[in-house]
Phi, psi and omega in degrees: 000138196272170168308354195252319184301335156276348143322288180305341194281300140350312172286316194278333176278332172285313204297315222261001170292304179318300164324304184305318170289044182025020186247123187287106186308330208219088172286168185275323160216207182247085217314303175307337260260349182271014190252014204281122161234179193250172207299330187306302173327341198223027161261296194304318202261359201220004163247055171247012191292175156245175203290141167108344203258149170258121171278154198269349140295147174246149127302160190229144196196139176203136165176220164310090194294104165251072152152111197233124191269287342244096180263071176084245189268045219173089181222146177225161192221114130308106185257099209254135156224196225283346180243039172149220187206133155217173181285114183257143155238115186254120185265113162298154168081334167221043143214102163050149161266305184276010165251357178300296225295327157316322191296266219338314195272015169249147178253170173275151183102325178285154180261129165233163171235118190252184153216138168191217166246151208274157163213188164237159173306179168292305186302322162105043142310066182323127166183176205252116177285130191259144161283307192201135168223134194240139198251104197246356174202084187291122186267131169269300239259141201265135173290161176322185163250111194006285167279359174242325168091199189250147178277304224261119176308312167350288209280348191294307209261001142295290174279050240266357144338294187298301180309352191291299201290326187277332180242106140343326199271342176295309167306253217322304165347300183285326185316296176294339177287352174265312170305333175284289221261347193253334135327286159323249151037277182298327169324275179320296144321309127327354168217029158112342174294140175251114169293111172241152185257125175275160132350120190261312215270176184204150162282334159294128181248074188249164189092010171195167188255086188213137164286137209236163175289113154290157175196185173253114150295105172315304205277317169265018195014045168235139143344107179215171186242137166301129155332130177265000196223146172297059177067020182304285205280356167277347206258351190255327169305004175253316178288313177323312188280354165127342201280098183305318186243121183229179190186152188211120133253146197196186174252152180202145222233095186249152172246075168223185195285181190239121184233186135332314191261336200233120189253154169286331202196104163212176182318153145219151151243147148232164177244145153226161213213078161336087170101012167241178172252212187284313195286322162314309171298308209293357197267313192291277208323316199286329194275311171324282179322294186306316201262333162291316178276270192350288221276343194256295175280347195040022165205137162291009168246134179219172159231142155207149160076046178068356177257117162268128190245127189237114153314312215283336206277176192298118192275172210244143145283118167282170177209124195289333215254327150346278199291321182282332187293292188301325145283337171241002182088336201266104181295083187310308179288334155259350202252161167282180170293303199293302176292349176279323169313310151345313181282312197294324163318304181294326159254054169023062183258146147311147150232145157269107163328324207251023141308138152310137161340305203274320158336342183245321163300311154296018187257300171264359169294296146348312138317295172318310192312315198300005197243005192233116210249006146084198345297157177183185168245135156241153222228168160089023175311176180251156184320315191293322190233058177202047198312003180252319190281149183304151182259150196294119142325316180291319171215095173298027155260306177296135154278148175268082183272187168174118193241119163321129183238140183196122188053038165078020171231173190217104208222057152134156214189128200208153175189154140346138181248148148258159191228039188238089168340286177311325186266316149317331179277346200259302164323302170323303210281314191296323180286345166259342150285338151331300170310291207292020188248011192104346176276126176272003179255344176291160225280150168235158204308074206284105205276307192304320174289317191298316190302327201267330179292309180300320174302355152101134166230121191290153179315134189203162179244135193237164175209127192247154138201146179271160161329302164348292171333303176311308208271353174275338181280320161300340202048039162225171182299161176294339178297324187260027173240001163235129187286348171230057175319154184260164204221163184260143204293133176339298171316288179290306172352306192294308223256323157311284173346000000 
């Protein structure tokens, strides 16, 4: 029998001690639980004692047995909840009989609820003389091991539980992804915006250039898609309906690869911003952008990927067509298909040959942005590769678009919507010959969005972003910025191997 199969053994044989004592391994709740603070509340309020001193109020405390000490007449227990660790100490002469002999049956990994007083150590350790211990979850199964954790990257974001309880910098990770989303949130709200929930499933797959999941409906025996977009063409179907300012955070579903930056299924918010153009988003966003990066960094300033970044400072216009000319050489708008391959050679990018031109031009764009550390917008796309946005009155081949660039990324994208029927269904028709020429990201012809549109939608600016944000202001990949990513099941994981 190996050491971890004799642990559980051991755990199992304690549950059924307990049960014999009439004490329940797996209680319905916790008695105390309205007198409860956590451990940071009673670091803060209690660490001014001196050393050796007991305060003469108890505290109520419940959480994680991470670590059990036992010298005897003497135990000290590490206790992790959601906002720290503290030190429990169980004493003779001043803590209980019956509560040493329970002490005996906890293990590290069990949840418990104490109750005692607070005192500090010699050393001047704030920690809890314990009085009464309540046993509220017996773990069979042994937590990792203190110092080495879970190893296998794999095995962290399957269990990513464990990893939660073992690594403090992994709990805080979520901790700011709720703040980072609740921060947004509020903004917005603060200025007038109304939160709605769209459709996941779509007959359609619109409002972005993405492949999207198919499925079946039963019940309406049709054929449907996960949303690839945060409700856009359902959320402009609200500026129709009068609704001036609107915004969704929600999950959205693209089935294309998985990177550092890209996921099948993650956050998005978008906005729409009713009776404004672009240049009005780019003005809300830069503000956004700022007051969300401060409360998640507690600073605008950062560095990543070799870029040093200041929010605070003046943000730069890219101009796409510019920007390309100066790094590559290439006159987007005079050059061919054949020659833009040429370039894409020449810097050793993949391409699919039988993609459209401008497909390739995003390509090379895409090249540039990395050389570029922001913070700023890039403004002027071409049309081809924005089939939703208003086009520049000045030069109808350009949208008035915009996308944030911060460190050589591109971590969020807004434009002018359009709102010219005819010239939206014409786009549609272009973007279905696309398809049928082989792109699998065009768009496809929302015939039910055009009709809403001849009923007028007043001018408005949409703007999007993803989770990606969160996880470029962390600096880790995205994968390891959801918390429960999706992963192939262990069993084939093995059968691969």
């Amino acid at each position: 029998m190996g050491r971890e199969e004799q642990i559980i053994e051991e755990r199992i044989k304690k549950i059924e001690e307990l049960k014999k004592e009439g004490i329940n391994p797996y209680p319905h709740r916790f008695e105390l639980e309205k007198e409860r603070v956590h451990s940071k509340e009673v670091f803060e309020k209690y660490s001014k004692l001196r050393p050796e001193e007991k305060s003469k109020t108890s505290v109520v405390l419940a959480g994680r047995v991470m670590t059990k000490r036992d010298f005897g007449k003497i135990s000290f227990v590490s206790l992790q909840d959601l906002k720290g660790a503290i030190q429990l100490i169980f004493q003779d002469k001043e803590t209980p009989k019956k509560v040493f002999e329970l002490f005996k049956k906890i293990d590290a990994g069990d949840i418990v609820g104490i109750k005692g007083n607070p005192m500090k150590t010699k050393t001047g350790a704030v920690s809890v003389l314990v009085k009464e211990l309540f046993l509220l979850t017996k773990s069979i199964l042994p937590l990792p091991d203190k110092y080495k954790g879970l190893k296998d990257e794999d095995e962290k974001l399957r269990k990513r539980y464990l990893d939660i309880i073992m690594n403090e910098d992994v709990k805080e990770l979520f901790l700011k992804k709720q703040f980072f989303w609740s921060t947004m949130r509020n903004f917005l709200i603060k200025r007038g915006f109304l939160e709605f929930e769209t459709p996941v499933i779509e007959n359609s797959a619109g409002g972005a250039a993405a492949t999207p999941f198919k499925t079946h409906h039963n019940a309406l025996d049709l054929d449907v898609y996960l949303r690839i977009s945060m409700g856009e063409l359902w959320q402009k179907k609200l500026l129709v309906a009068e609704y001036e300012k609107t915004f969704e955070i929600g999950r959205q579903f693209r089935n294309e690869g998985m990177d550092a930056e890209h996921l099948q299924d993650y956050s998005q918010m978008e906005f729409y911003y009713g009776y404004a153009n672009f240049e009005d988003g780019m003005k809300l966003v830069e503000e956004m952008y700022k007051v969300v990066t401060k409360e998640v960094l507690g600073t605008l300033k950062f560095e990543r990927g070799g870029h040093k970044i200041d929010l605070g400072k003046k943000w730069v216009i890219y101009d796409f067509e510019k920007l390309i000319k100066e790094k590559t050489k290439v006159e987007i708008y005079n050059a061919t298909k054949e020659e833009i391959m040429k370039k894409l050679k020449e810097l050793k990018l993949d391409f699919d040959p039988k993609v459209d031109k401008w497909r390739m031009v995003d390509l090379l764009w895409k090249f540039c942005r990395k050389t570029l550390s922001g913070p700023g917008f890039l403004t002027g796309q071409p049309v081809e590769l924005s089939p939703l946005a208003k086009r520049y009155d000045s030069d109808p081949r350009k949208v008035e678009q915009f996308q944030v660039i911060i460190a050589g990324s591109e971590v969020g994208n807004g434009y002018s919507e359009l709102n010219d029927p005819f010239d939206q269904e014409e786009r549609f028709k272009e973007q279905r010959k696309l398809g049928e020429k082989g792109d699998f990201e065009a768009m496809e012809h929302d015939t039910s969005f055009v009709e809403a549109l001849k009923y007028g939608m007043p001018p408005a600016c949409g703007f999007g972003v993803s989770e990606r944000f969160f996880s470029f202001l962390m600096n880790r990949p995205i994968r390891e910025c959801v918390i429960f990513p999706l992963m192939r099941p262990e069993e084939k994981e093995n059968k691969k191997k």
